[in-house]
Backbone as a chain_set.jsonl record, in Angstrom:
{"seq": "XXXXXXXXXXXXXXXXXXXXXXXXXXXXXXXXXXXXXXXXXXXXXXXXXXXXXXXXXXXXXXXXXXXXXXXXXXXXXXXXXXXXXXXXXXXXXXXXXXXXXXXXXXXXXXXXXXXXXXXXXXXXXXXXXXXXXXXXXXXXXXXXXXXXXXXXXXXXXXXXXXXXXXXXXXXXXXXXXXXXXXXXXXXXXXXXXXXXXXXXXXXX", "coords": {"N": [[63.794, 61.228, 101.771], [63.242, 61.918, 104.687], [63.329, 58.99, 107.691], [62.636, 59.761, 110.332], [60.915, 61.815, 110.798], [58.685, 62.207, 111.788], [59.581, 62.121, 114.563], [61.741, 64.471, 114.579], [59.939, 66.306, 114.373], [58.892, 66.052, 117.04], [60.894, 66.167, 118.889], [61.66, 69.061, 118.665], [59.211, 70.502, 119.078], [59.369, 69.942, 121.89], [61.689, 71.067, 122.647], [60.426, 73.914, 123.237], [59.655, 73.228, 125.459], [61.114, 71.713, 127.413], [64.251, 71.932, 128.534], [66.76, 71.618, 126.217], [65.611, 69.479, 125.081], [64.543, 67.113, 126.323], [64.348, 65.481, 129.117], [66.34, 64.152, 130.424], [70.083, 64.456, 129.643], [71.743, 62.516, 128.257], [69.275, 61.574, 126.715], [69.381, 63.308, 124.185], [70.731, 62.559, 121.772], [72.795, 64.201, 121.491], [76.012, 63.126, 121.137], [76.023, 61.883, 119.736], [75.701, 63.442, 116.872], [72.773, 63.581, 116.595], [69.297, 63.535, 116.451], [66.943, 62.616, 118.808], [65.36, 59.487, 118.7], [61.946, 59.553, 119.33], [60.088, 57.099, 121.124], [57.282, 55.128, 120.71], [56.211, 53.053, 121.996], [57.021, 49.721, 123.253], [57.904, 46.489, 123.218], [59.136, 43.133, 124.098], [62.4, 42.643, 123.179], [62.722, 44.934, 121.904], [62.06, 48.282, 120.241], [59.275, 50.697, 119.335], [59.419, 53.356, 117.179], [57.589, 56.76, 116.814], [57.41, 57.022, 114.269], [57.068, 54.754, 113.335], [59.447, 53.197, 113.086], [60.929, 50.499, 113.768], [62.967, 48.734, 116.351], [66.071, 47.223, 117.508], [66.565, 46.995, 120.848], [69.594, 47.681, 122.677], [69.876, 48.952, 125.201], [68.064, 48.919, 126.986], [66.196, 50.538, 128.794], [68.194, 51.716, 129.985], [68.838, 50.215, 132.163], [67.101, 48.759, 133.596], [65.41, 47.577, 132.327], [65.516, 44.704, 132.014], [64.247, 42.331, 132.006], [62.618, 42.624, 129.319], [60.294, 44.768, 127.552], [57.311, 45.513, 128.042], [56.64, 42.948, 129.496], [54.699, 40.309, 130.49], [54.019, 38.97, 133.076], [55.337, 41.074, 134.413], [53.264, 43.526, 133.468], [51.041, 42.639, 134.369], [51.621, 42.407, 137.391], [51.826, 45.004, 138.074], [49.753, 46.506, 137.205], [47.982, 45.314, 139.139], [48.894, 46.012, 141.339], [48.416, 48.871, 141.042], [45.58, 48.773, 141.391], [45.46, 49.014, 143.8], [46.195, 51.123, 144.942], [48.847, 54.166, 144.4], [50.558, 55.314, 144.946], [51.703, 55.851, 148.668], [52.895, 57.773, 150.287], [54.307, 56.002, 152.687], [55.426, 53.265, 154.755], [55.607, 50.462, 153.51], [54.486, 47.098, 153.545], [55.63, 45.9, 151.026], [58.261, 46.791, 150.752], [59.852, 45.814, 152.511], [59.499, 42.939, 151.973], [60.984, 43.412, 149.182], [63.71, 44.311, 149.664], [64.609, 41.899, 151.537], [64.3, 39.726, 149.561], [66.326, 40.905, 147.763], [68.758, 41.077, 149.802], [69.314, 38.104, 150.017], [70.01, 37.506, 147.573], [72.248, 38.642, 147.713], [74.138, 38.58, 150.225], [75.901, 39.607, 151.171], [75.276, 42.378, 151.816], [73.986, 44.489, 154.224], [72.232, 46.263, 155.108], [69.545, 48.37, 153.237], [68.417, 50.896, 151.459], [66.367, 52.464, 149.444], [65.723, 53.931, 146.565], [65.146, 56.352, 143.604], [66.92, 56.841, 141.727], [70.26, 55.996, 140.147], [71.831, 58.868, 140.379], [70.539, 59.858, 143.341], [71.627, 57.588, 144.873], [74.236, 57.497, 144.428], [74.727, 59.789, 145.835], [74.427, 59.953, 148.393], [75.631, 58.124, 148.995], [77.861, 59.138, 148.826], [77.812, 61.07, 150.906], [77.027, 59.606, 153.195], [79.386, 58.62, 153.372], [81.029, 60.276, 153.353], [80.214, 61.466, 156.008], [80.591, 59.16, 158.073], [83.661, 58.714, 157.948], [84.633, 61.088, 158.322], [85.822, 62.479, 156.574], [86.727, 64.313, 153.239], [87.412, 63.889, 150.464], [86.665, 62.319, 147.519], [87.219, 59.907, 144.784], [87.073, 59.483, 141.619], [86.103, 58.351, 138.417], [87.9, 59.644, 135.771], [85.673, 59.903, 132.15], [83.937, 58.242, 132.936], [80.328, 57.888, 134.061], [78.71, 58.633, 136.439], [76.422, 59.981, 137.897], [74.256, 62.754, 137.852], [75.625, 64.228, 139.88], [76.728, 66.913, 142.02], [79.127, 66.605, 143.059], [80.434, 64.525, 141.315], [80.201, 65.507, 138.71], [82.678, 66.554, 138.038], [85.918, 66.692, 136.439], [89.391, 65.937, 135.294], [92.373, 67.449, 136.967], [95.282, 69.705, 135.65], [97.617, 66.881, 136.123], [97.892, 64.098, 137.39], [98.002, 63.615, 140.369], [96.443, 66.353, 141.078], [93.767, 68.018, 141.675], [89.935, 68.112, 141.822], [88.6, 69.777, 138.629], [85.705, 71.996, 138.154], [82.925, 70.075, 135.932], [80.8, 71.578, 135.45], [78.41, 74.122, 134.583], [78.004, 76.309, 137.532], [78.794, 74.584, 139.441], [80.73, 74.69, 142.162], [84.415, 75.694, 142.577], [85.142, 75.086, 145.487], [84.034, 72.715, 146.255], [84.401, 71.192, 144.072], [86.958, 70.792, 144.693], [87.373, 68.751, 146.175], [87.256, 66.482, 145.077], [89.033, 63.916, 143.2], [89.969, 63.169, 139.98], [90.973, 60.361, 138.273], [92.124, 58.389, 135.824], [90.487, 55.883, 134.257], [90.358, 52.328, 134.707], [93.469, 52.371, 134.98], [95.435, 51.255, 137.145], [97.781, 51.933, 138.135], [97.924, 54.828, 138.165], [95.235, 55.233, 139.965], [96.452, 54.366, 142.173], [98.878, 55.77, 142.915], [97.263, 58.601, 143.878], [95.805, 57.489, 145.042], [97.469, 56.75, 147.394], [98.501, 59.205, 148.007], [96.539, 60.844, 149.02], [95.407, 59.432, 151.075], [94.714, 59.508, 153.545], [93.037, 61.505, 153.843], [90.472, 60.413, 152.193], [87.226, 60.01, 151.806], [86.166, 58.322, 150.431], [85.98, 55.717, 147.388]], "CA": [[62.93, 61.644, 102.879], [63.685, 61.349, 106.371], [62.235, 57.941, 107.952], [62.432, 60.221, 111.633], [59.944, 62.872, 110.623], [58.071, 62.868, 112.793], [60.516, 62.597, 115.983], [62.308, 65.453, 114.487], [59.111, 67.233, 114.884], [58.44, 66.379, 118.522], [62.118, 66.935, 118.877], [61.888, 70.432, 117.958], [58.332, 70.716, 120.023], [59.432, 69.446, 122.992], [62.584, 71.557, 123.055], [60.089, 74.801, 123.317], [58.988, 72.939, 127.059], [61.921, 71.331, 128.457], [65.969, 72.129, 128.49], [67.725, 70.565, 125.554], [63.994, 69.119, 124.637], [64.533, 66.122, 126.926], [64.254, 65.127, 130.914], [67.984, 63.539, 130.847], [70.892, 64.722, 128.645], [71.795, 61.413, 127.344], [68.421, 61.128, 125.813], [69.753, 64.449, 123.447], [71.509, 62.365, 121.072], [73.802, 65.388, 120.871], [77.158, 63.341, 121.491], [76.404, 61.024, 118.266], [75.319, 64.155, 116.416], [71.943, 63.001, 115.806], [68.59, 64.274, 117.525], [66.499, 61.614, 119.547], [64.278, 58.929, 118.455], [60.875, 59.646, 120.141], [59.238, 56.493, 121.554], [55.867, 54.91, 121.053], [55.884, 51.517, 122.632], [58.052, 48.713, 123.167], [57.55, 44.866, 123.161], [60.419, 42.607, 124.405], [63.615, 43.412, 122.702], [62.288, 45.77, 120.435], [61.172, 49.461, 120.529], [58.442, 51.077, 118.317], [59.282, 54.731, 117.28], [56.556, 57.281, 116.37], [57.608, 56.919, 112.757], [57.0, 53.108, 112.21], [60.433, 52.095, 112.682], [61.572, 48.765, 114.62], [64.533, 48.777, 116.84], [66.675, 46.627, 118.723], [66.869, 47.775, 122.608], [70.508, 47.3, 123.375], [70.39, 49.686, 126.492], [66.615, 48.443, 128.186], [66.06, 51.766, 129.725], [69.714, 52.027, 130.713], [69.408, 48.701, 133.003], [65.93, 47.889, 134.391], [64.231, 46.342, 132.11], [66.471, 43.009, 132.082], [63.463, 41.127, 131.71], [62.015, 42.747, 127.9], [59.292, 45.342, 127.275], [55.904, 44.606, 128.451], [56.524, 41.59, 129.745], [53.175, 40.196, 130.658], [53.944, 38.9, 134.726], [55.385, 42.202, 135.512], [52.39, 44.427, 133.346], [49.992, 42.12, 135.598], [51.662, 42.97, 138.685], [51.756, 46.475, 138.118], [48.201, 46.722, 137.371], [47.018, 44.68, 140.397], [49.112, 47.006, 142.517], [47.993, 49.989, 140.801], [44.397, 48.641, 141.761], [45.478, 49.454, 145.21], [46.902, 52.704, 144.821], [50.197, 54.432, 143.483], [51.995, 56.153, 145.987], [51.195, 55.867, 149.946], [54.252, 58.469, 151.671], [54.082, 56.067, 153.594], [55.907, 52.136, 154.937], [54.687, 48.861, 153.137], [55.081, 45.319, 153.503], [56.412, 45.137, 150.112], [59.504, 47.343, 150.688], [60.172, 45.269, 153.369], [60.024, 42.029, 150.746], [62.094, 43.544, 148.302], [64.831, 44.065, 150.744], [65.169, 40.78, 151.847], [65.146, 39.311, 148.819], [67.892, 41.484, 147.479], [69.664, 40.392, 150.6], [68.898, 36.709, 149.952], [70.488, 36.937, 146.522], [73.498, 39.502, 147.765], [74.316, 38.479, 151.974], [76.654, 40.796, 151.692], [74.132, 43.873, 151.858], [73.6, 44.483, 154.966], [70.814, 47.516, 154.707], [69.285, 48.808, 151.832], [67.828, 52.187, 151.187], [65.854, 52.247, 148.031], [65.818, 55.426, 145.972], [64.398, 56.466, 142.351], [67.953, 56.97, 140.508], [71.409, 56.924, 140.846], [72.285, 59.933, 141.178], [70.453, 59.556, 144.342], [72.522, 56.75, 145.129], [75.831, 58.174, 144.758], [74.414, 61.21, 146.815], [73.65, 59.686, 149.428], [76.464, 57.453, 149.647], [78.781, 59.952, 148.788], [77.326, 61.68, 152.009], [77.221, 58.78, 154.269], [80.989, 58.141, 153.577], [82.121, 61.496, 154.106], [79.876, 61.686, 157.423], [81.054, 57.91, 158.982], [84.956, 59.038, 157.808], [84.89, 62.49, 159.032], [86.912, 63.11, 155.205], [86.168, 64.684, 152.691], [87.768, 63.996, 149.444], [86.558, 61.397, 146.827], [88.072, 59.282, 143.77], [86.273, 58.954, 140.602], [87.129, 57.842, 137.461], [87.667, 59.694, 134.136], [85.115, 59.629, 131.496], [82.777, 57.368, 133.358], [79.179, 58.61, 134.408], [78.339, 58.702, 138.207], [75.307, 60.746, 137.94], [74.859, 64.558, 137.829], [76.059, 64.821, 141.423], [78.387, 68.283, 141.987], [80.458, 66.054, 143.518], [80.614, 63.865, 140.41], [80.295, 66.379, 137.519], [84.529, 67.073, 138.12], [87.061, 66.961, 135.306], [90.728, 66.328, 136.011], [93.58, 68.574, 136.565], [96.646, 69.617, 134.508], [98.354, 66.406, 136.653], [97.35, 62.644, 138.545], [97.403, 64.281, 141.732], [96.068, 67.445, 141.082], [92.304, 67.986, 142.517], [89.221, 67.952, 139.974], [87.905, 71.217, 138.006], [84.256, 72.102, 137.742], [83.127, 70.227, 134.592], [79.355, 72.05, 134.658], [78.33, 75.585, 135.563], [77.219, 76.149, 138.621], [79.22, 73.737, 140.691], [81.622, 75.893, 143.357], [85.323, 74.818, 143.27], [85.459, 75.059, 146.931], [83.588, 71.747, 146.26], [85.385, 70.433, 143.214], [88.565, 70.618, 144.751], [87.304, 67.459, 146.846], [86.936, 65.361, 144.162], [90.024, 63.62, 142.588], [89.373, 62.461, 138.865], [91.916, 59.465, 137.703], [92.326, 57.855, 134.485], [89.838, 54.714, 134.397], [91.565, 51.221, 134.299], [94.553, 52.971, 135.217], [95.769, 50.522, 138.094], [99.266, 52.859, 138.908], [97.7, 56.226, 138.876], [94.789, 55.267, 140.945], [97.519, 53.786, 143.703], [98.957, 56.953, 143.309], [96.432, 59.321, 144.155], [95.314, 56.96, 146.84], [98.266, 57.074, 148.498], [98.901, 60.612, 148.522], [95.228, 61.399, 149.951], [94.458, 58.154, 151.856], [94.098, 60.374, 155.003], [91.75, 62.815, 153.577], [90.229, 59.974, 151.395], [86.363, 59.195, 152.214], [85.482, 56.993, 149.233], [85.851, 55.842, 145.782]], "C": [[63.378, 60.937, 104.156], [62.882, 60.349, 106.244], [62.391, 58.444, 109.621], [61.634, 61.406, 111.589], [59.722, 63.482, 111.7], [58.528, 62.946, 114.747], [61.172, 64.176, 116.003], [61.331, 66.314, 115.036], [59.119, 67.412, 116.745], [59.463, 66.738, 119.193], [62.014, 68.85, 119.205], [60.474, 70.931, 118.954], [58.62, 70.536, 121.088], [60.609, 70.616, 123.563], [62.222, 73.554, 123.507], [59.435, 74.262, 125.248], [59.826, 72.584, 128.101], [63.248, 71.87, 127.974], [66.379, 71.356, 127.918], [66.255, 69.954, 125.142], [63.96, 67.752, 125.208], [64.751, 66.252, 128.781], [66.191, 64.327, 130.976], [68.87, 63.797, 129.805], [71.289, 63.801, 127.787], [71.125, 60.822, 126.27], [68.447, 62.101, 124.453], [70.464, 63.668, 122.128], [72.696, 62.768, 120.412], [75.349, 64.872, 120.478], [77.401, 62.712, 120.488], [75.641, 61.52, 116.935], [74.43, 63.922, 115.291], [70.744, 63.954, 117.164], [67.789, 62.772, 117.578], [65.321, 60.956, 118.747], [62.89, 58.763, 119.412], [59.638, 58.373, 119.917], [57.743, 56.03, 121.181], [55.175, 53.979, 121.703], [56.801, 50.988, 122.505], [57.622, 47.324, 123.378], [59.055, 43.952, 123.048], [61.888, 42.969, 124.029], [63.632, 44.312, 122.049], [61.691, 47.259, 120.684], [60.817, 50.037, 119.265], [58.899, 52.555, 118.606], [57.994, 55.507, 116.601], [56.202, 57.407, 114.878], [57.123, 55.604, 112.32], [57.801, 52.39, 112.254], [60.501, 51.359, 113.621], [63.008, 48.887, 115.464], [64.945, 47.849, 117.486], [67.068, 47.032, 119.854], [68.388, 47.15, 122.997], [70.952, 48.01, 124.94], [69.179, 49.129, 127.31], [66.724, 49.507, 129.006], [67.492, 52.149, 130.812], [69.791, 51.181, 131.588], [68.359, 48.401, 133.119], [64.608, 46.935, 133.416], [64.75, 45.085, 131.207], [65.539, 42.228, 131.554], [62.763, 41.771, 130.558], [60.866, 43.806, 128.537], [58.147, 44.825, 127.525], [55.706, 43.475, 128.431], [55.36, 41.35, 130.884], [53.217, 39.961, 132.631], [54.014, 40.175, 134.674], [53.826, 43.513, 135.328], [51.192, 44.065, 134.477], [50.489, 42.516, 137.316], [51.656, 44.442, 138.89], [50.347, 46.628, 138.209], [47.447, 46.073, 138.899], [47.644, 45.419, 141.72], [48.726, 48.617, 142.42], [46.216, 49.97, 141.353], [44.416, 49.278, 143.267], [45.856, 50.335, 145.749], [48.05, 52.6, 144.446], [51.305, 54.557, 144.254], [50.766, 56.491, 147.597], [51.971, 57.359, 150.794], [53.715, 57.395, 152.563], [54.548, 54.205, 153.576], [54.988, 51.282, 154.245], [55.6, 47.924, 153.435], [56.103, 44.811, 152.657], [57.79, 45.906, 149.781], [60.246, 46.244, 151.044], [60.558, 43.516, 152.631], [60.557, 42.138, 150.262], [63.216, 43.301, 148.58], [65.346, 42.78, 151.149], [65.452, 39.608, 150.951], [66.27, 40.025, 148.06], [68.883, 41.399, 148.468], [70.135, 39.39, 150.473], [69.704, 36.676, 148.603], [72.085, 37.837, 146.84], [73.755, 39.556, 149.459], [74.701, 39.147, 151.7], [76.503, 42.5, 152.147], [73.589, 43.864, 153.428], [72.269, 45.541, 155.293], [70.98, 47.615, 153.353], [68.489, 50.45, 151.954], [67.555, 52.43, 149.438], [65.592, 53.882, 147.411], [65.37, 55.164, 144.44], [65.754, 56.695, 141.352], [69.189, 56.727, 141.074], [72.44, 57.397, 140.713], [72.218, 59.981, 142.878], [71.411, 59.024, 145.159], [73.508, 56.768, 145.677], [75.911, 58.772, 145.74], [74.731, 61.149, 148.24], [74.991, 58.551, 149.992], [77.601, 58.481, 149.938], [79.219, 60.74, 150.713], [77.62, 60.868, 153.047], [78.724, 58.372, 154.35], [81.675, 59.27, 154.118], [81.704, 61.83, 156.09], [80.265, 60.401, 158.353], [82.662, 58.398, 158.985], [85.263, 60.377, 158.496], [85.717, 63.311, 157.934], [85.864, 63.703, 154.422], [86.551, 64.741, 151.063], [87.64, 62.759, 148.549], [87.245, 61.073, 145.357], [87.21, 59.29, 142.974], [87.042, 59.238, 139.602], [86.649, 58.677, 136.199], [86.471, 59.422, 132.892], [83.592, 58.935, 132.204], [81.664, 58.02, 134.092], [78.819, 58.106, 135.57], [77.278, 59.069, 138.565], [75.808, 62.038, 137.934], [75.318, 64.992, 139.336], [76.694, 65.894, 141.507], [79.302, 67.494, 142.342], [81.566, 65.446, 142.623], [81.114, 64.883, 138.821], [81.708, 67.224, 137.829], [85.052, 66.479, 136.595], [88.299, 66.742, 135.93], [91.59, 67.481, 136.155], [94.576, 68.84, 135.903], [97.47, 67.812, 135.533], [97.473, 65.204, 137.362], [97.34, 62.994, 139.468], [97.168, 65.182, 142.001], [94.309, 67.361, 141.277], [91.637, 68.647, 141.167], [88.937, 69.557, 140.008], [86.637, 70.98, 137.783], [83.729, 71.551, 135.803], [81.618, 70.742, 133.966], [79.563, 73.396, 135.531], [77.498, 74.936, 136.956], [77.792, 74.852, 139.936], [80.922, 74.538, 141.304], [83.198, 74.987, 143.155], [85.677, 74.515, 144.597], [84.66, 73.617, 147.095], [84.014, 70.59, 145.648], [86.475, 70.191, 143.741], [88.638, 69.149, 145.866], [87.826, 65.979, 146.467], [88.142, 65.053, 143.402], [89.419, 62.815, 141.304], [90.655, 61.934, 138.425], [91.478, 58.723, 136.735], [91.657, 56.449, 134.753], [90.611, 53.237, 133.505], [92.803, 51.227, 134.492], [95.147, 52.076, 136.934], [97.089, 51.824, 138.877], [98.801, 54.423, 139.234], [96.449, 56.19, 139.515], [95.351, 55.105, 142.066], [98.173, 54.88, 143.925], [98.784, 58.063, 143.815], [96.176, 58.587, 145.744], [96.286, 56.822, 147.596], [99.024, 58.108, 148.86], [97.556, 60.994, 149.271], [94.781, 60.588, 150.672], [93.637, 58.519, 153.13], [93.218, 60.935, 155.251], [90.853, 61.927, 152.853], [88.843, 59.47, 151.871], [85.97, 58.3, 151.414], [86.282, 56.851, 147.64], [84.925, 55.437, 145.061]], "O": [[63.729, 59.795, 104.452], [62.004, 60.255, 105.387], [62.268, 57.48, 110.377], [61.762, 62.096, 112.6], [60.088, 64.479, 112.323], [58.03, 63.523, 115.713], [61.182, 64.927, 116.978], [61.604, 67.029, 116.001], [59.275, 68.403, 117.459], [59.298, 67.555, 120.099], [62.476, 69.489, 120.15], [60.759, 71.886, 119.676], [57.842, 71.246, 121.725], [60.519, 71.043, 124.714], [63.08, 74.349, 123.891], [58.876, 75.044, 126.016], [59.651, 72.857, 129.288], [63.226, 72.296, 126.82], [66.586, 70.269, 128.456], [65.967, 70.915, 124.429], [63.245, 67.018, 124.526], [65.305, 67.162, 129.398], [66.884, 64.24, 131.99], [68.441, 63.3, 128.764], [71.262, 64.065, 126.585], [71.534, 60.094, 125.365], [67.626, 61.805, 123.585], [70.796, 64.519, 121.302], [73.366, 62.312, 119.485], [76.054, 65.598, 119.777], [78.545, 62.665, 120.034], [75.115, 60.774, 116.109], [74.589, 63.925, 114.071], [71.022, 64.611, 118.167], [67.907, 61.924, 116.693], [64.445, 61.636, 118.212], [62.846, 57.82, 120.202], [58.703, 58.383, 119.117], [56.931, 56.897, 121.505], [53.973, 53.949, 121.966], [57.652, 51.443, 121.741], [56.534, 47.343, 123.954], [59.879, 44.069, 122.141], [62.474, 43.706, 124.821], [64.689, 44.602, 121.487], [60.722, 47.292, 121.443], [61.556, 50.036, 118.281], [58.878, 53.054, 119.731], [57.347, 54.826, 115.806], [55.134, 57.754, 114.373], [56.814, 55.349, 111.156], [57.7, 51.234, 111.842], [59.893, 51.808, 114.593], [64.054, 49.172, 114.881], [64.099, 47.433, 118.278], [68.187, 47.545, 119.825], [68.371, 46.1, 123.639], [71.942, 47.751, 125.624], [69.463, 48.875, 128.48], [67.412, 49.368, 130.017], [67.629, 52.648, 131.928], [70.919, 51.148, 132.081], [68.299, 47.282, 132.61], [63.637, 46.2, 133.597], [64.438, 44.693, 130.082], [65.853, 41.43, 130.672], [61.637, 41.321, 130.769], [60.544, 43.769, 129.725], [57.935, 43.647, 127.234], [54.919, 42.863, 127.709], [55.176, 42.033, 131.892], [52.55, 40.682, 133.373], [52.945, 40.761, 134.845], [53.344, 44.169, 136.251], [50.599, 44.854, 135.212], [49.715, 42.842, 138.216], [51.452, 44.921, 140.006], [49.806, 46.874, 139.287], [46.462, 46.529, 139.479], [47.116, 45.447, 142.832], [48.715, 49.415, 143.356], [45.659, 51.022, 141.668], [43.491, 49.925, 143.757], [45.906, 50.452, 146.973], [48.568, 51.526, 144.142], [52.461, 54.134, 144.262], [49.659, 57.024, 147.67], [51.489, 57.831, 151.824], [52.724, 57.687, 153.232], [54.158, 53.609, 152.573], [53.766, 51.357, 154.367], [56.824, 47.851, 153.55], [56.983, 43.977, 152.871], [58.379, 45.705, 148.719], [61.079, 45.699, 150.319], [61.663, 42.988, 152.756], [61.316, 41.17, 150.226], [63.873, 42.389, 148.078], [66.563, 42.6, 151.089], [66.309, 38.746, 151.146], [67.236, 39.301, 147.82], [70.017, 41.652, 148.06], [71.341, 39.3, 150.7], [70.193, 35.555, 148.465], [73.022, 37.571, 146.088], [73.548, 40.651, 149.981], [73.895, 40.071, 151.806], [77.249, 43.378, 152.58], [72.67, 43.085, 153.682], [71.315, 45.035, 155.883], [71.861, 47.268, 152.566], [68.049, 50.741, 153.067], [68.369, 52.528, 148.52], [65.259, 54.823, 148.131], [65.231, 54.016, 144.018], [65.523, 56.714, 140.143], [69.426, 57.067, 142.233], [73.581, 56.942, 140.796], [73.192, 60.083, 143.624], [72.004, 59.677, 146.018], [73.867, 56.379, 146.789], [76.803, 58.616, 146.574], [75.157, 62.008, 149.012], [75.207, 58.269, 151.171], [78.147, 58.635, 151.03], [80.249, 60.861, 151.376], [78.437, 61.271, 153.875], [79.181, 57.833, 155.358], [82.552, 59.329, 154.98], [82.424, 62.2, 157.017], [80.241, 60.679, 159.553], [83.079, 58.511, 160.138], [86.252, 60.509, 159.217], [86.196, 64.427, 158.134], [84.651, 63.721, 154.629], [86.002, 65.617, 150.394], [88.564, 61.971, 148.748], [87.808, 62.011, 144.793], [86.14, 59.058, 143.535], [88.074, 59.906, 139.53], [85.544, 58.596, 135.663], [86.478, 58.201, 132.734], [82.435, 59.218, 131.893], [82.082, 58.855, 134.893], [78.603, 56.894, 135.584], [76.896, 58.595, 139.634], [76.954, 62.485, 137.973], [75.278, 66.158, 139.728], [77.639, 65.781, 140.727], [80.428, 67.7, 141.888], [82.79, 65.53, 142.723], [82.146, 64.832, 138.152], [81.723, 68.455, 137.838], [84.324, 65.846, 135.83], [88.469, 67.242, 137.042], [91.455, 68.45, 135.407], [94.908, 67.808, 135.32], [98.602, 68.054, 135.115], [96.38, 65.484, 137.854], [96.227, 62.698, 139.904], [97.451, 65.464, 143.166], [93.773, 66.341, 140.844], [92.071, 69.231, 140.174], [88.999, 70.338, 140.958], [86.288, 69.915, 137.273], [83.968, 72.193, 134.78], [81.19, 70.592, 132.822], [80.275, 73.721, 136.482], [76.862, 73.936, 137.288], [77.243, 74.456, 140.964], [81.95, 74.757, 140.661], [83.248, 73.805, 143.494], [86.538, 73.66, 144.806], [84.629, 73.287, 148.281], [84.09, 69.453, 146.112], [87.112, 69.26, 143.248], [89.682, 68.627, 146.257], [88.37, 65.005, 146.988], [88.481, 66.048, 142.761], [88.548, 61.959, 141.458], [91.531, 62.758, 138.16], [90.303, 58.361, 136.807], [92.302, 55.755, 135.539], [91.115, 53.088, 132.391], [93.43, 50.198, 134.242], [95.089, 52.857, 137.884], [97.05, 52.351, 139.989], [99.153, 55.088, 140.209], [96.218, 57.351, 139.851], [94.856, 55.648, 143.053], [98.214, 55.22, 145.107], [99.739, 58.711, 144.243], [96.289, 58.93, 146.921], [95.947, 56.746, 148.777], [99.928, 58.125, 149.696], [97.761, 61.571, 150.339], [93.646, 60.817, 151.092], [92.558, 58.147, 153.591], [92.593, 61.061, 156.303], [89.905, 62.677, 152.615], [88.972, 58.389, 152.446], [85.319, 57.37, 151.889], [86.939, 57.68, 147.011], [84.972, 55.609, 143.843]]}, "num_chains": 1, "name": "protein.A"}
């Protein structure tokens, strides 16, 4: 007898509400041809699935929760800011804190712009590089995950300096062909690439 029962189930329910039966593809288990363990709680290193079983968290929500599962300061600060509402649209004080200590531990940051993912991130930098450069053609690396950006979601070409291929529907090559995808770790055929496009080159 299975000991994922009952994930399989919500598995299989869930996939009648959302695309792929999950909010992020990664959470699909598809690529280690398994279907997803569905959640019920977590407590420091450890996550509870709906079945009973015990796990070790080696990813912590894919980075942010460095400091363990309901760890008691942060549940208390959440709640005492939830006392005061959720969401303003609208400037606080404590942006304005965050910021400076993430300055304070990284001078080298000169602004910050805070965002909910990143994808965002990329987006947005992606954007601000091509609009300060006036270019338009970016580097990214092989295999490695960037977010779902169009910009990002490229593939290489038959060749190291051949311009990327669409690697999802729905993204235009007149867009892909921006995007250069090189072999990650690859020290000689990134120097390559970058010095055939350096001109046209807004980022990597």
């Amino acid at each position: 007898m299975s000991k994922t029962n009952k994930s399989k189930s919500l598995f299989n329910k869930a996939k009648s509400v959302m695309p792929g039966g999950v909010n992020s593809p990664v959470r699909a288990f598809g690529n280690v041809n398994s279907t997803p363990i569905f959640i019920k709680s977590a407590s420091g290193a450890y996550l509870h699935d709906v079945d009973g079983n015990d796990y070790v968290d080696f990813i912590g929500s894919w980075g942010p929760m460095i400091l363990g599962h309901s760890n008691p300061k942060i549940i208390k600060a959440i709640k005492d800011q939830a006392d005061l509402g959720t969401s303003y649209g609208a400037p606080t004080e404590a942006e304005t804190s965050i910021g400076e200590l993430i300055r304070t531990v990284m001078p080298s940051i000169e602004k910050i712009r805070m965002v909910n993912s990143g994808t965002e991130a990329t987006m947005s930098c992606i954007r601000l590089a091509r609009g300060y450069t006036g270019r338009n053609k970016i580097i990214k690396f092989t295999g490695c995950y960037h977010g779902h950006v169009d910009s990002l979601l490229i593939k290489a070409g038959s060749g190291v300096s051949t311009f990327g291929l669409p690697d999802s529907p729905g993204i235009p090559e007149e867009l892909a062909r921006h995007t250069i995808s090189v072999p990650y770790n690859d020290i000689n055929a990134f120097l390559e690439v970058f010095e055939s496009i350096k001109s046209e080159l807004a980022a990597v």
